[in-house]
The first five atom37 places (N, CA, C, CB, O) and aatype in JSON, in Angstrom:
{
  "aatype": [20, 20, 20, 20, 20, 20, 20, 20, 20, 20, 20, 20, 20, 20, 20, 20, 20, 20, 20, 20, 20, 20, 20, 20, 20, 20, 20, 20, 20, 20, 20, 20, 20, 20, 20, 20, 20, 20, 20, 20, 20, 20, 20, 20, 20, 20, 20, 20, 20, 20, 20, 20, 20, 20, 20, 20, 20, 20, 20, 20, 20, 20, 20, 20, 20, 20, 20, 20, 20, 20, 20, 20, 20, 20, 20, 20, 20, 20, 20, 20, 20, 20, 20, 20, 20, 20, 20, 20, 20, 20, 20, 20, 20, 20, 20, 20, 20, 20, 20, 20, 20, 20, 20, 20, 20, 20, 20, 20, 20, 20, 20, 20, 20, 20, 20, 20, 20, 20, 20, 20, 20, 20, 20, 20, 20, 20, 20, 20, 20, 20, 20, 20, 20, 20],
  "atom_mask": [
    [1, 1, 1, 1, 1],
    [1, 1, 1, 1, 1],
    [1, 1, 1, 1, 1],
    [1, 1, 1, 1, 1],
    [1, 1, 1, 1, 1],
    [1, 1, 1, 1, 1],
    [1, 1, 1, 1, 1],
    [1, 1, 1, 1, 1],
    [1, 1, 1, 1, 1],
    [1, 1, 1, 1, 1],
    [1, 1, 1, 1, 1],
    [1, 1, 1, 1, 1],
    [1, 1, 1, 1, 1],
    [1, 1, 1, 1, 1],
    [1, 1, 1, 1, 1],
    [1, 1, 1, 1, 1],
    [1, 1, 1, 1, 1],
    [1, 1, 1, 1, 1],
    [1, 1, 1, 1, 1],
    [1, 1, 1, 1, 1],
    [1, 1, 1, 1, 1],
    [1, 1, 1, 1, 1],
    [1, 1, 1, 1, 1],
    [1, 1, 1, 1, 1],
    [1, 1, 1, 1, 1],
    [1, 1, 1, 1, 1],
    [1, 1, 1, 1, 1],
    [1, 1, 1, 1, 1],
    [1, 1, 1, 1, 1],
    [1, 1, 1, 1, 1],
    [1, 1, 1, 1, 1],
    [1, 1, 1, 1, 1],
    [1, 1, 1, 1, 1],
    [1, 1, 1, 1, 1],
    [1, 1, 1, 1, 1],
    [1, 1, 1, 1, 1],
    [1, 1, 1, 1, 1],
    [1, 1, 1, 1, 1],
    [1, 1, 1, 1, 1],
    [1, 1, 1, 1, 1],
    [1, 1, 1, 1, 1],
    [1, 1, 1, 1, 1],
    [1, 1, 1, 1, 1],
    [1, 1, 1, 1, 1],
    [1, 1, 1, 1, 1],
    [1, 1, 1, 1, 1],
    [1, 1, 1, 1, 1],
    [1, 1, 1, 1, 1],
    [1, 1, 1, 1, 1],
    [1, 1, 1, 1, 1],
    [1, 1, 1, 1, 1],
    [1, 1, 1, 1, 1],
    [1, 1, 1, 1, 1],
    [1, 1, 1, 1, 1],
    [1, 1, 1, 1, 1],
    [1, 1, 1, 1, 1],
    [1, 1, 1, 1, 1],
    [1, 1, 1, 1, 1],
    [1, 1, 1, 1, 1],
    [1, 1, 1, 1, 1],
    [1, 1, 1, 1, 1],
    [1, 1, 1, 1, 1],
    [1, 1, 1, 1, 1],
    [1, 1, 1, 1, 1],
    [1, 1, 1, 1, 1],
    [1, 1, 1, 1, 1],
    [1, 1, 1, 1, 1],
    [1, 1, 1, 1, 1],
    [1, 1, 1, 1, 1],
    [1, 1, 1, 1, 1],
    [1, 1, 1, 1, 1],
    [1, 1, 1, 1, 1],
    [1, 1, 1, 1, 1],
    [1, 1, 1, 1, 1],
    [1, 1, 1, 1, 1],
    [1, 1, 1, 1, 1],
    [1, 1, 1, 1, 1],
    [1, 1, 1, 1, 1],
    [1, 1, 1, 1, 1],
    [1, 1, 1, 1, 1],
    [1, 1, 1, 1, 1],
    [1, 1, 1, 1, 1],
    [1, 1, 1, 1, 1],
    [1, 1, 1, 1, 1],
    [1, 1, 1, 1, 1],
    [1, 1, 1, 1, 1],
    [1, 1, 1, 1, 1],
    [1, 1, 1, 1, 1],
    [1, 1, 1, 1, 1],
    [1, 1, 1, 1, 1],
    [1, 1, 1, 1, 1],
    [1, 1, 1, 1, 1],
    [1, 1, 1, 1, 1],
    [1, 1, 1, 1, 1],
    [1, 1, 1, 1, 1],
    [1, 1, 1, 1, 1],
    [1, 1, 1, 1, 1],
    [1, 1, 1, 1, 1],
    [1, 1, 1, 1, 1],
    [1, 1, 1, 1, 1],
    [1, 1, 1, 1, 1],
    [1, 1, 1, 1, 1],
    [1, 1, 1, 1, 1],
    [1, 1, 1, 1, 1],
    [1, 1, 1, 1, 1],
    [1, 1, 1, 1, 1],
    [1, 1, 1, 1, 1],
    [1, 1, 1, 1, 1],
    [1, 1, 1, 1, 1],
    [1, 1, 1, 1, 1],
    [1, 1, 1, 1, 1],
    [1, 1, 1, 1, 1],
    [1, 1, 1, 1, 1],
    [1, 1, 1, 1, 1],
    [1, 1, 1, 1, 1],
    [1, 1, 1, 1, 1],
    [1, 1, 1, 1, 1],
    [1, 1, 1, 1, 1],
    [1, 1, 1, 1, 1],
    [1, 1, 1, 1, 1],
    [1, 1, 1, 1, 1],
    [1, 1, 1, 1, 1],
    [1, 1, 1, 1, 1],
    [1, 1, 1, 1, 1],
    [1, 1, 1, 1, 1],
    [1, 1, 1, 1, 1],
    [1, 1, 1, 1, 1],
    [1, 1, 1, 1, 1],
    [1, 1, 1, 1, 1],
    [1, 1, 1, 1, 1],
    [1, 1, 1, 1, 1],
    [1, 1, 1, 1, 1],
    [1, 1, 1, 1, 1],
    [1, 1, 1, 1, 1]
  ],
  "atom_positions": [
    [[1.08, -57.99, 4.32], [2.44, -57.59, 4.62], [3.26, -57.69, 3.34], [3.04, -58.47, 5.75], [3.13, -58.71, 2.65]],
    [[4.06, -56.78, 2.96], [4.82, -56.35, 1.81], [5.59, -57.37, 2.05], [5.45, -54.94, 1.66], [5.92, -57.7, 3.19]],
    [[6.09, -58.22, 0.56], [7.31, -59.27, 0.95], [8.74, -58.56, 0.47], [7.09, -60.91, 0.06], [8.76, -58.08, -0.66]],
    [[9.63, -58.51, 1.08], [11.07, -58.69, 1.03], [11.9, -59.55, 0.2], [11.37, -59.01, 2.1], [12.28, -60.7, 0.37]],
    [[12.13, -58.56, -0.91], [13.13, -59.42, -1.96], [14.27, -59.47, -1.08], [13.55, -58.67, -3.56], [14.44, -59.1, 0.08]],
    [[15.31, -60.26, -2.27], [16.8, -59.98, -2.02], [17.15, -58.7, -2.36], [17.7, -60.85, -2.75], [16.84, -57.83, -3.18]],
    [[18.05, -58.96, -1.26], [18.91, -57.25, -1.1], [19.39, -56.65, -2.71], [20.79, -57.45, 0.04], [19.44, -57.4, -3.68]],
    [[19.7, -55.3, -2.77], [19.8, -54.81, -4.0], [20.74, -53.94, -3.78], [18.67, -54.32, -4.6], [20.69, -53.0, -3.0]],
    [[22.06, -54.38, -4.81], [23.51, -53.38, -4.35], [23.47, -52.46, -5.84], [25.47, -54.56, -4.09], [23.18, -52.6, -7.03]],
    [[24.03, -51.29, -4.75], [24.66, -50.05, -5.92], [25.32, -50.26, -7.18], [25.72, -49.24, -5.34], [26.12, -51.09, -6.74]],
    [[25.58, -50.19, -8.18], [26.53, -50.47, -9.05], [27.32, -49.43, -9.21], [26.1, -50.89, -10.15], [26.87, -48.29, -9.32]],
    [[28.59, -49.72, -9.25], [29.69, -49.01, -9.07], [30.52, -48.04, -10.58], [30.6, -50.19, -8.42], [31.74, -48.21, -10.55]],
    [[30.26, -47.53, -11.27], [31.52, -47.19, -12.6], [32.42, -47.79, -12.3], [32.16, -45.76, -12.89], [32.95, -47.88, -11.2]],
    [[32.86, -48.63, -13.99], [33.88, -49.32, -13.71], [35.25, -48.02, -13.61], [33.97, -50.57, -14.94], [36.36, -48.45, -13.29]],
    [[35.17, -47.16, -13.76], [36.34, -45.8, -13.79], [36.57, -45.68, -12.59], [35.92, -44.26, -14.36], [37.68, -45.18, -12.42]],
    [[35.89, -45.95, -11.41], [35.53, -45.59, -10.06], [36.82, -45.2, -9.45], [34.81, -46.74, -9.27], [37.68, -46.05, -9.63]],
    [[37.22, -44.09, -8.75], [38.4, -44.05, -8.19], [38.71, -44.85, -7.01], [38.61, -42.88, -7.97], [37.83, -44.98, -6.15]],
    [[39.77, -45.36, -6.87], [40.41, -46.22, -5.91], [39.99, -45.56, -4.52], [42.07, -46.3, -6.14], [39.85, -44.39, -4.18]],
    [[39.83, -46.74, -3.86], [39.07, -45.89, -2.51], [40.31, -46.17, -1.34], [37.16, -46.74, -1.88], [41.24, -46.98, -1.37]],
    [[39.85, -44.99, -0.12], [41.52, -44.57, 0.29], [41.54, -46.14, 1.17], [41.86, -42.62, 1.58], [40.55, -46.77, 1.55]],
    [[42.81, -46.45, 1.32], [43.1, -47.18, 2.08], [43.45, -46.93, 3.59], [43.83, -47.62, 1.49], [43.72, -45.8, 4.0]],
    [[43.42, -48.24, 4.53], [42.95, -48.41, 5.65], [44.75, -47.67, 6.29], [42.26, -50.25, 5.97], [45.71, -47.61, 5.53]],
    [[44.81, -47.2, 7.74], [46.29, -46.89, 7.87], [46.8, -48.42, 8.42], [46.62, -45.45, 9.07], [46.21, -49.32, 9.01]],
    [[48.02, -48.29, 7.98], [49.34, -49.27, 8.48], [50.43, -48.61, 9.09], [50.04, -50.02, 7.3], [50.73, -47.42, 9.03]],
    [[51.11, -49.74, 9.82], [52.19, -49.28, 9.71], [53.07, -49.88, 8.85], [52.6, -49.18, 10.73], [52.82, -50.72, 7.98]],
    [[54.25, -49.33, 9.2], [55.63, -49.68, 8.0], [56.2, -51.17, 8.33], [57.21, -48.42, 8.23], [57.26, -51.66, 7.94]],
    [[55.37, -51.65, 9.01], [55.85, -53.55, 9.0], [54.57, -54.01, 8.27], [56.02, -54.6, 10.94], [54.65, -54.55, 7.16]],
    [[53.21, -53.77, 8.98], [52.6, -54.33, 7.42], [52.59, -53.93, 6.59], [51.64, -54.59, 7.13], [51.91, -54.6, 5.81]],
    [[53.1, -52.84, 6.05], [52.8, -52.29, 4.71], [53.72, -53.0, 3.77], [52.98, -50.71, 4.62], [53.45, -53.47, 2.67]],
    [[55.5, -52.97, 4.77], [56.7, -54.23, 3.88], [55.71, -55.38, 3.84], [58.49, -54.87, 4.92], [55.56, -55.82, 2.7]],
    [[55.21, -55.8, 4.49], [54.73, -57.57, 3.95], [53.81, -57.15, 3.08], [53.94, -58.86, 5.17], [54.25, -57.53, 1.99]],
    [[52.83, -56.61, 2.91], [52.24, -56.01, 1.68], [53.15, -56.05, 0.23], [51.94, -54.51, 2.06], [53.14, -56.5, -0.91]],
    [[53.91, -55.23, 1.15], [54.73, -54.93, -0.6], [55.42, -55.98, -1.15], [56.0, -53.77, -0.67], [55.43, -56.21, -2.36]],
    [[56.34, -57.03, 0.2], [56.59, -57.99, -0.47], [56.15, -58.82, -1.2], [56.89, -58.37, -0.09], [56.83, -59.16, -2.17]],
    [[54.84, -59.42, -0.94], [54.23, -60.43, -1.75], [53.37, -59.55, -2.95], [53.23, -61.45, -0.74], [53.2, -60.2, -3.99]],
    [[52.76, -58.02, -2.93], [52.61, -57.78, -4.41], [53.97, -57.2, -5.02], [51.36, -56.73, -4.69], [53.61, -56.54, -5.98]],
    [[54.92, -57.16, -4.94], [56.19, -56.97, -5.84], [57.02, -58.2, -5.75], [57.09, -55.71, -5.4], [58.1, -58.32, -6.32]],
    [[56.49, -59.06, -5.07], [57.68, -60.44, -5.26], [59.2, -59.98, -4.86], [57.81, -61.02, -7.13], [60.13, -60.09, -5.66]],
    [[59.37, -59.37, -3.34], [60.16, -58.89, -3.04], [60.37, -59.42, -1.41], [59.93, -57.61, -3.45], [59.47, -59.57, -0.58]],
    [[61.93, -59.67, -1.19], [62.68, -60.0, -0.25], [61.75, -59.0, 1.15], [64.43, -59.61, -0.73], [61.38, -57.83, 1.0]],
    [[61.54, -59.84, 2.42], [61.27, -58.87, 3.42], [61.94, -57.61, 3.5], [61.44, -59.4, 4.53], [61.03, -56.79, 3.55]],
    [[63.05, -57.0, 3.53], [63.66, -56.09, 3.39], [63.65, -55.71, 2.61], [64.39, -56.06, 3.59], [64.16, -54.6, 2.78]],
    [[63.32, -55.86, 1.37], [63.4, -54.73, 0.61], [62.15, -54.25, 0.35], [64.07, -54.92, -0.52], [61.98, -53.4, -0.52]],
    [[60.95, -54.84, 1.22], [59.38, -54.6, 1.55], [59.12, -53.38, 2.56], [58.72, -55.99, 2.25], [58.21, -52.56, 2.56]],
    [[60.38, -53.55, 3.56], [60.53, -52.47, 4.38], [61.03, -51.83, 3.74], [61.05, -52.51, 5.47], [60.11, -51.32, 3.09]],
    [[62.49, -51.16, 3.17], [62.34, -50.37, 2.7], [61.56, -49.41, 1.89], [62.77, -50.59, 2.59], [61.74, -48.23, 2.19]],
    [[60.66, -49.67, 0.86], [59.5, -49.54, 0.13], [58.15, -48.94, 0.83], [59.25, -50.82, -0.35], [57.3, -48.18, 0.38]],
    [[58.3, -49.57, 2.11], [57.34, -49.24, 2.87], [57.73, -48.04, 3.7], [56.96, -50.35, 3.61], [56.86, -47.24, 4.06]],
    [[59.21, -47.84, 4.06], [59.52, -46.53, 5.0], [60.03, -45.11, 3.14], [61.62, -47.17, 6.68], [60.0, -43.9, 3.38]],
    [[60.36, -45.52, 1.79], [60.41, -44.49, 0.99], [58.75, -44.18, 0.53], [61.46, -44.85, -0.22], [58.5, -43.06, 0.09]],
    [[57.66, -45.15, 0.63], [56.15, -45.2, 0.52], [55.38, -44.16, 1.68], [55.67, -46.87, 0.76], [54.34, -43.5, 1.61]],
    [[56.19, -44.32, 2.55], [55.46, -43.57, 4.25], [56.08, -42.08, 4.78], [55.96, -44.8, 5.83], [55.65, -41.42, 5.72]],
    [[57.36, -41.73, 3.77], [57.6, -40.58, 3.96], [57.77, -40.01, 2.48], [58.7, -40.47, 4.89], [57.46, -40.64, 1.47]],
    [[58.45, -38.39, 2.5], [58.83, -37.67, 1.51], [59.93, -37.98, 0.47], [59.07, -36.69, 2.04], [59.94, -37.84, -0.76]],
    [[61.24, -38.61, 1.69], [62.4, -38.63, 1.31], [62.81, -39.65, 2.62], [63.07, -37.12, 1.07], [62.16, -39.61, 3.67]],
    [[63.76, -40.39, 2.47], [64.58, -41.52, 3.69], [65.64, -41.17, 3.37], [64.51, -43.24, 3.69], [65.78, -40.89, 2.18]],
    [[67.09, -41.02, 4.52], [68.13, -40.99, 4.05], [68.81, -42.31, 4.17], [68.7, -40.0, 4.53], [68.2, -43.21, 4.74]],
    [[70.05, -42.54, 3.7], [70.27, -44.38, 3.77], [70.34, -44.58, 5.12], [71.81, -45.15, 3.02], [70.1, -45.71, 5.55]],
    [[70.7, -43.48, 6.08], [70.76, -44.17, 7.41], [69.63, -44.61, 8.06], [71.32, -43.43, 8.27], [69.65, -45.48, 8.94]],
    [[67.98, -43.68, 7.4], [66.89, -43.62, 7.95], [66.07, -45.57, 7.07], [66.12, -41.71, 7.45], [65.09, -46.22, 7.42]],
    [[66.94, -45.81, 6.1], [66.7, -47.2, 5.43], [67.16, -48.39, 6.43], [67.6, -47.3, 3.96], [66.61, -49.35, 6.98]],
    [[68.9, -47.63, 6.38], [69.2, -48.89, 6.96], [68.58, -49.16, 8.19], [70.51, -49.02, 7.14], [68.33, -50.33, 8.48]],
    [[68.37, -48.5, 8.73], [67.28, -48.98, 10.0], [66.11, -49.57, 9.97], [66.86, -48.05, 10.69], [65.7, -50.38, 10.8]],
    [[65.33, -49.05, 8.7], [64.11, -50.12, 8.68], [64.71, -51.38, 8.11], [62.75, -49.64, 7.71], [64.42, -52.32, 8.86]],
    [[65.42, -51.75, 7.1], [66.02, -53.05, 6.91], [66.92, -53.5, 7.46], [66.32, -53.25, 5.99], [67.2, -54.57, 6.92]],
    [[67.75, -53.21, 8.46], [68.3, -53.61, 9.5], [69.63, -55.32, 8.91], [66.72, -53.9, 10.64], [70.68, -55.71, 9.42]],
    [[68.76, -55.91, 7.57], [69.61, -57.1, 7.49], [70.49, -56.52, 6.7], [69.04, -58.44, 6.96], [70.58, -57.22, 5.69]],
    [[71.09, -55.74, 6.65], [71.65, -55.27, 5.49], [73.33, -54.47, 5.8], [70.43, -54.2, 4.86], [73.4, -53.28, 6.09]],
    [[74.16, -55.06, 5.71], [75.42, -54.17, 6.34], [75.61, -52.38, 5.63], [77.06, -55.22, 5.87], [75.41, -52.11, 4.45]],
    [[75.96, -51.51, 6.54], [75.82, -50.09, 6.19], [76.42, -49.99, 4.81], [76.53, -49.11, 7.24], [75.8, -49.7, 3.79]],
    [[77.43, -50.21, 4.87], [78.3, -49.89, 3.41], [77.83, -50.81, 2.19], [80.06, -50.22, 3.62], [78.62, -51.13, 1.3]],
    [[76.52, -51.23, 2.22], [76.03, -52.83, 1.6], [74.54, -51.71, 0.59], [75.2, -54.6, 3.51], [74.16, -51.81, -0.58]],
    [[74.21, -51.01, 1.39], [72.93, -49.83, 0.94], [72.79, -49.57, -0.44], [73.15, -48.31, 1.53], [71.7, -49.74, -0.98]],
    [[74.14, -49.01, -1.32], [73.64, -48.55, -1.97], [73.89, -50.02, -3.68], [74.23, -46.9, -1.78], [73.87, -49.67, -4.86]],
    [[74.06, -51.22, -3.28], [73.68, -52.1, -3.77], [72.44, -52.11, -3.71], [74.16, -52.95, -3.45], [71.66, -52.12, -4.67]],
    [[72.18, -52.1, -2.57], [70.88, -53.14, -1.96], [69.76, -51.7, -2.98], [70.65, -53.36, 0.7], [68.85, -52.03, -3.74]],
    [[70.06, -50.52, -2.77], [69.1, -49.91, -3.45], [69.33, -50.17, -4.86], [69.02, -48.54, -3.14], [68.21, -50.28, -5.35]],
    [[70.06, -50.3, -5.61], [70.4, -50.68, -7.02], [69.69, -52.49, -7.4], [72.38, -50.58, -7.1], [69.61, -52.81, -8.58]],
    [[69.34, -53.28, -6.53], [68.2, -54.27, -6.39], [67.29, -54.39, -6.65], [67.89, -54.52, -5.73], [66.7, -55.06, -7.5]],
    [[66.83, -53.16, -5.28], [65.45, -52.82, -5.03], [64.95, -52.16, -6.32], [65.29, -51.87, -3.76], [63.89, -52.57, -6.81]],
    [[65.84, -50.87, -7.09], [65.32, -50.12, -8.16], [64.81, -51.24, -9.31], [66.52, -49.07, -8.72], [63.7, -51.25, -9.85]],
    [[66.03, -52.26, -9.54], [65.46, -53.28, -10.87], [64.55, -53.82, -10.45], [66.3, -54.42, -11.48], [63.67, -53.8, -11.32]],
    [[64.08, -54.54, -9.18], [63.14, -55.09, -9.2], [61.72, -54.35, -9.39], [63.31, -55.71, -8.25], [60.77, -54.69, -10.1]],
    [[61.85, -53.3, -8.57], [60.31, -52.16, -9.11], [60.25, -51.93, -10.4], [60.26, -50.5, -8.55], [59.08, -52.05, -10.77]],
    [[61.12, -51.59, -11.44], [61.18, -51.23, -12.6], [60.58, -51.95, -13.51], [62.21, -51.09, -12.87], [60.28, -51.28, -14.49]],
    [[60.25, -53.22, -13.57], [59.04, -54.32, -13.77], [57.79, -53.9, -13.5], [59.16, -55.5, -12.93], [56.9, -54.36, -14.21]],
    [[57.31, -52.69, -12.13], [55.74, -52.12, -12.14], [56.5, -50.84, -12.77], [54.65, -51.92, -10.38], [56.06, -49.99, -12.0]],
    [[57.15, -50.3, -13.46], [57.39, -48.86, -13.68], [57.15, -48.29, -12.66], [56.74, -48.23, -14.63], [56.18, -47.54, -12.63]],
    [[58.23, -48.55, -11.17], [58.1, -47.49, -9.91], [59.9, -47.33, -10.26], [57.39, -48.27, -7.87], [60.78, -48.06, -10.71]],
    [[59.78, -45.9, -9.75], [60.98, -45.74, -9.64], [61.37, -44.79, -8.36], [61.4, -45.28, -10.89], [60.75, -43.85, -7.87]],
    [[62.62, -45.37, -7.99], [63.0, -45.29, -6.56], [64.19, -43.74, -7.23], [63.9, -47.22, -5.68], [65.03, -44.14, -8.03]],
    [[64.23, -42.34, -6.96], [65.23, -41.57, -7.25], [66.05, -40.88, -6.3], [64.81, -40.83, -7.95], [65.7, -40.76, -5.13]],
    [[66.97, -40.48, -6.66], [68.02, -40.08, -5.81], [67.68, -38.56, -5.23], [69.42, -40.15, -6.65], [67.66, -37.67, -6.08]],
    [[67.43, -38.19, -3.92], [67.31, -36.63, -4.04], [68.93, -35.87, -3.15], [65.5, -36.11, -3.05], [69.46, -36.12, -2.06]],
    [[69.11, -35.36, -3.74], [70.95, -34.71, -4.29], [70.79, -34.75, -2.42], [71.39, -32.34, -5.63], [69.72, -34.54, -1.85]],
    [[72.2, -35.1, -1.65], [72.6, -35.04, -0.63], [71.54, -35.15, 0.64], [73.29, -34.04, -0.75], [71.84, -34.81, 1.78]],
    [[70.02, -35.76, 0.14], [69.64, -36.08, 1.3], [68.82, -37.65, 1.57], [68.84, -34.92, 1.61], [68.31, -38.23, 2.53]],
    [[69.02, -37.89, 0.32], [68.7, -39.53, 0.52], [67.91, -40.02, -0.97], [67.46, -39.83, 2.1], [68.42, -39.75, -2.06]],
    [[66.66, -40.74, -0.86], [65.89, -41.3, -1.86], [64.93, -40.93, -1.77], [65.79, -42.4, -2.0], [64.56, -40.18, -0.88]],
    [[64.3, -41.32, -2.62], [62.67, -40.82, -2.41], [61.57, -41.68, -3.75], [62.62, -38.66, -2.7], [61.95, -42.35, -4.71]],
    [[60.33, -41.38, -3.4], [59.61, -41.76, -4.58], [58.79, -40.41, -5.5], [58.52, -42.88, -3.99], [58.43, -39.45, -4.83]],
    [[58.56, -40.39, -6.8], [58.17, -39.59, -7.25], [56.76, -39.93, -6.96], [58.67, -39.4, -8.39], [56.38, -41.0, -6.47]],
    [[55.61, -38.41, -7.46], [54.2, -38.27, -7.51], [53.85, -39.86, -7.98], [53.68, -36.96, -8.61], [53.5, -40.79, -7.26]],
    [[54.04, -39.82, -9.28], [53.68, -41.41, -10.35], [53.64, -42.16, -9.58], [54.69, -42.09, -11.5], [52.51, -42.59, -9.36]],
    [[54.86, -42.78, -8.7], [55.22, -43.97, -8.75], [54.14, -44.47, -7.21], [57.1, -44.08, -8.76], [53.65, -45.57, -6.99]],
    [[54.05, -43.37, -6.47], [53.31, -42.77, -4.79], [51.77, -44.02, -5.74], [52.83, -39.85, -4.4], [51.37, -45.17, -5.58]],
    [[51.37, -42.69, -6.81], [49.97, -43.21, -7.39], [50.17, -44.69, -7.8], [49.44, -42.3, -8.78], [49.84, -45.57, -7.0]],
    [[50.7, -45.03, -9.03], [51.22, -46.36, -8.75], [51.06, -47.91, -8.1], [51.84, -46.06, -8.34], [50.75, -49.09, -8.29]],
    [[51.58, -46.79, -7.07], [51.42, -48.24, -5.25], [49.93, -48.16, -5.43], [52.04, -47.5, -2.85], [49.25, -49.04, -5.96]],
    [[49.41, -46.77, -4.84], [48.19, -47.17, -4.37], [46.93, -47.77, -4.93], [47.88, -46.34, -3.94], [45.95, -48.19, -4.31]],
    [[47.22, -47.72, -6.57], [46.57, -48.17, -7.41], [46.77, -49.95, -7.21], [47.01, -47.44, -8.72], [45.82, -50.73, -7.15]],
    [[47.37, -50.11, -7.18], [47.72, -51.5, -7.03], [47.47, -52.4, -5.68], [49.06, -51.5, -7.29], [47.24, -53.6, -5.5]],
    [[47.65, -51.16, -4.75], [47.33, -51.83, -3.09], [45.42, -51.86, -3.56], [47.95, -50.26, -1.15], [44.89, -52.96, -3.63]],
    [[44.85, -51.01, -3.75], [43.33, -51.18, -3.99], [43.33, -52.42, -5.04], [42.53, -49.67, -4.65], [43.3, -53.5, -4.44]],
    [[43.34, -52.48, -5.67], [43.42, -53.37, -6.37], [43.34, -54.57, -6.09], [44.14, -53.23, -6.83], [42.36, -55.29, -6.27]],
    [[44.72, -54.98, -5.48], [44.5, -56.35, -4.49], [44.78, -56.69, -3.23], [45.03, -57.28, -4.89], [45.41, -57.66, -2.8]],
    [[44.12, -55.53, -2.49], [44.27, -55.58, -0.98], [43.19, -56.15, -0.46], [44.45, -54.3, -0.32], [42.18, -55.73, -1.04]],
    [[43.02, -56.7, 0.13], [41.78, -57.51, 0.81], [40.49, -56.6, 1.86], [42.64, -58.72, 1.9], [39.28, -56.56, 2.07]],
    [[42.2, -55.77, 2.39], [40.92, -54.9, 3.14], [40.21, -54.25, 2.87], [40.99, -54.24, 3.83], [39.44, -53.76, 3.7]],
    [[40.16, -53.98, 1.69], [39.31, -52.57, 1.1], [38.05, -53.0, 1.22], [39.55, -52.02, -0.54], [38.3, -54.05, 0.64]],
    [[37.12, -53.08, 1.42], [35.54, -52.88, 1.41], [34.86, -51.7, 0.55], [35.1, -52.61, 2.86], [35.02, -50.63, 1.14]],
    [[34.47, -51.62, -0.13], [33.17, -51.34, -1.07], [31.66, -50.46, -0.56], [32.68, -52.87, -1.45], [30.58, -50.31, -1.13]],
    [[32.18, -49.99, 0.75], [30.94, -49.65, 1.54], [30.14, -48.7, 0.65], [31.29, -48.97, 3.0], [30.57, -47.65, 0.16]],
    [[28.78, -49.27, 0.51], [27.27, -48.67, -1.0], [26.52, -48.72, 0.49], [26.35, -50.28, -2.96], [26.6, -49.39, 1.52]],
    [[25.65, -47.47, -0.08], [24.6, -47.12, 1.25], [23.29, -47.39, 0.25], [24.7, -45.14, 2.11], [22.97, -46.55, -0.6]],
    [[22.83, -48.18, 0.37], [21.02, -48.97, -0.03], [20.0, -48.76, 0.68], [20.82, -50.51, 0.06], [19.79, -49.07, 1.85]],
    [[19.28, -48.17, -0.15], [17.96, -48.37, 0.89], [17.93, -49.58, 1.38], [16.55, -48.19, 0.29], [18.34, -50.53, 0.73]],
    [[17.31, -49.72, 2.9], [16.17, -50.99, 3.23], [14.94, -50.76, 3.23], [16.25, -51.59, 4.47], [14.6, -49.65, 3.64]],
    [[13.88, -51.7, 2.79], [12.6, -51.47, 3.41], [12.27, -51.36, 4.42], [11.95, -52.04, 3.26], [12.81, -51.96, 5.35]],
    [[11.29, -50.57, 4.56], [11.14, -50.44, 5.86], [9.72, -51.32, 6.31], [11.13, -48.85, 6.17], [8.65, -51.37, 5.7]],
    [[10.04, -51.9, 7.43], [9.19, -52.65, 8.16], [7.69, -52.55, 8.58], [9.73, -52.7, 9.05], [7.34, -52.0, 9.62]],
    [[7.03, -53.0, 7.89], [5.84, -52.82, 8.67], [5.35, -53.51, 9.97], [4.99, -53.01, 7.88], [5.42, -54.71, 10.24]],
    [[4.91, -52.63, 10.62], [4.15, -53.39, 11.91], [2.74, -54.05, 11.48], [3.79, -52.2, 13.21], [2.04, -53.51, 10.63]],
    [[2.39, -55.2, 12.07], [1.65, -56.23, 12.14], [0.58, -55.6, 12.67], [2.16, -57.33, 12.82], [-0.44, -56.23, 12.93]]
  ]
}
């Protein structure tokens, strides 16, 4: 009977493109963002509802951050911008319909969620031996 080494994994390029991530929604994705940007719960949600669409308008913000008084927004986005500006993300203005994130900044995140997201798995398809019968 053939003996059975230890298992034998694929090796990966270190260039390897980031592999897609798992779906969320826009409450875990803010706690995500908070603890890799070192950022206030709210301003994790926000990040997470300008991350999950095209464009948010401040009313479509203030609702995901909710702690935040209406007329208080466009501080709170002048915050949020310095604090991203430390990963080079930038949060921009799109003329009369709200904020948004550019292409870059989209790539950016996700480079960084792979990076150190836990869930990602690595799935390599290996041969097994195959078994002989006795």
């Amino acid at each position: 009977m053939p003996k059975v080494s230890e298992p034998t994994f694929a090796k990966l390029p270190s260039e390897a493109m980031p592999l897609p991530l798992r779906d969320r929604d826009e409450i875990s994705l803010g706690a995500i963002f908070s603890l890799l940007f070192d950022l206030k719960r709210s301003e994790g949600r926000a990040l997470a509802k300008l991350a999950m669409h095209d464009y948010s308008s401040k009313t479509d913000l203030h609702a995901a951050v909710r702690d935040i008084a209406r007329g208080s927004m466009d501080t709170f986005i002048c915050v949020l911008r310095r604090k991203l500006a430390r990963h080079n993300i930038e949060i921009v203005c799109v003329s009369k319909i709200g904020y948004g994130l550019r292409l870059s900044a989209r790539e950016k995140i996700c480079k960084l969620l792979a990076k150190h997201d836990a869930a990602v798995i690595r799935a390599v398809k290996t041969e097994t031996p195959e078994r002989v019968s006795a």
